[in-house]
C-alpha positions in Angstrom: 122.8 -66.9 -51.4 123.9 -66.8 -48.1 121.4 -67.5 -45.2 118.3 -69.5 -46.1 116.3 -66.3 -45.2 117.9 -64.7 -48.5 116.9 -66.8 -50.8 113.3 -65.6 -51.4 114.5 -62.0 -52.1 117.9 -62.9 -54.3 117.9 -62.7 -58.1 119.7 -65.7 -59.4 118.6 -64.9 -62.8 121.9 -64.0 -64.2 123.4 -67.4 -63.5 120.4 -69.9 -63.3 117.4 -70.4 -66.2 113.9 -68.7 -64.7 112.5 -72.5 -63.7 115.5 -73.7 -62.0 116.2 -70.4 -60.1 112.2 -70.7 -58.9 112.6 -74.5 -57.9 115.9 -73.3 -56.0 114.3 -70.6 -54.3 111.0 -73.3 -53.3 113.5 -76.0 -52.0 115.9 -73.3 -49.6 112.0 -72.3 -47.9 111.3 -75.9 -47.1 114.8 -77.3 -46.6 115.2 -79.1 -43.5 119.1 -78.8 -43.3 120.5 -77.3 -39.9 121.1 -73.5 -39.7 124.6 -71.9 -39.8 125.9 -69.4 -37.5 128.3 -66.7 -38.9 131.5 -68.9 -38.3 130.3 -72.1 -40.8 129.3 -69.1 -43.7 133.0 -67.3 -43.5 134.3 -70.7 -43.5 132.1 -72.0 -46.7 132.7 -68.6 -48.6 136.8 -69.0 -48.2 135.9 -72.6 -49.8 134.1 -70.9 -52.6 136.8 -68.1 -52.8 139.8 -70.8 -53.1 137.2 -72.8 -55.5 137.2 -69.5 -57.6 140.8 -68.4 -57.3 142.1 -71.7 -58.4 139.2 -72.1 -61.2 140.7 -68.8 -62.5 144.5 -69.7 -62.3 143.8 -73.6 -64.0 144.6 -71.3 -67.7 147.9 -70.3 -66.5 148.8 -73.5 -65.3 147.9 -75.0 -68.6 150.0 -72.8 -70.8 152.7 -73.3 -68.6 152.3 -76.4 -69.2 151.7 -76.8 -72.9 155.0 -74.0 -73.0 157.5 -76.7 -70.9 156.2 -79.9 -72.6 157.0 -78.2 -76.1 160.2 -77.3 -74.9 161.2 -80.2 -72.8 159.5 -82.7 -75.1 158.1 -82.0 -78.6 157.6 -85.4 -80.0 156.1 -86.9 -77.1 153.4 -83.7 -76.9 152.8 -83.7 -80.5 151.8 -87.4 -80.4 150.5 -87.5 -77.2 149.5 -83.9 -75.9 150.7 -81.7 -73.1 148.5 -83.5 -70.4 148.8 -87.0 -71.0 153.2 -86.7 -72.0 153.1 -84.8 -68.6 151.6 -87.6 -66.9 153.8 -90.0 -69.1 157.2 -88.3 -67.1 155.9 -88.1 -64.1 155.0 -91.6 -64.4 158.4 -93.1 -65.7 159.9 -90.4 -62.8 158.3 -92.0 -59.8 159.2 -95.6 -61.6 162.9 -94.5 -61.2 162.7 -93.2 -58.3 161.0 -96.3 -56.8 163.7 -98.5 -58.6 166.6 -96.3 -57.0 165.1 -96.9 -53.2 165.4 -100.6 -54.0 169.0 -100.6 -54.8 
């Protein structure tokens, strides 16, 4: 949407329902948040651009993931899946680790 000025003339009908987009549109005309200057927009769109970019790599990460935990430890995925076993190591890693600074 950018500026609050925009919002009147965008077409958010590809991503919101007809009544939501309209209530959108109603509540950027009367909203009484502060305006932003061109610095506070280039800094919220390279937000939403690393929101996006690591929205879009979370599949990879996950098979990679799913692919080492199979390899690294089958039974442990099969009965408790990819995310949880990962968890599980990293878990019982830190523990050893803590254990070995206390020696």
């Amino acid at each position: 949407m950018g500026f609050r000025e925009n919002a009147a003339k965008l077409d958010l009908s590809e991503i919101l329902p007809e009544e939501v987009e309209e209530e959108v549109k109603e509540a950027a005309k009367i909203s009484m948040g502060s305006e932003m200057d061109e610095y506070d927009m280039a800094n919220i769109m390279e937000l939403c651009n690393r929101a996006l970019s690591l929205a879009e790599y979370r599949p990879q990460l996950y098979d990679y993931l799913k692919s080492r935990m199979n390899a690294v430890a089958p039974n442990l995925t099969a009965l408790v899946g990819e995310l949880v076993g990962a968890r599980l190591i990293a878990q019982i890693i830190k523990s050893f680790n803590g254990l070995k600074k206390g020696q």
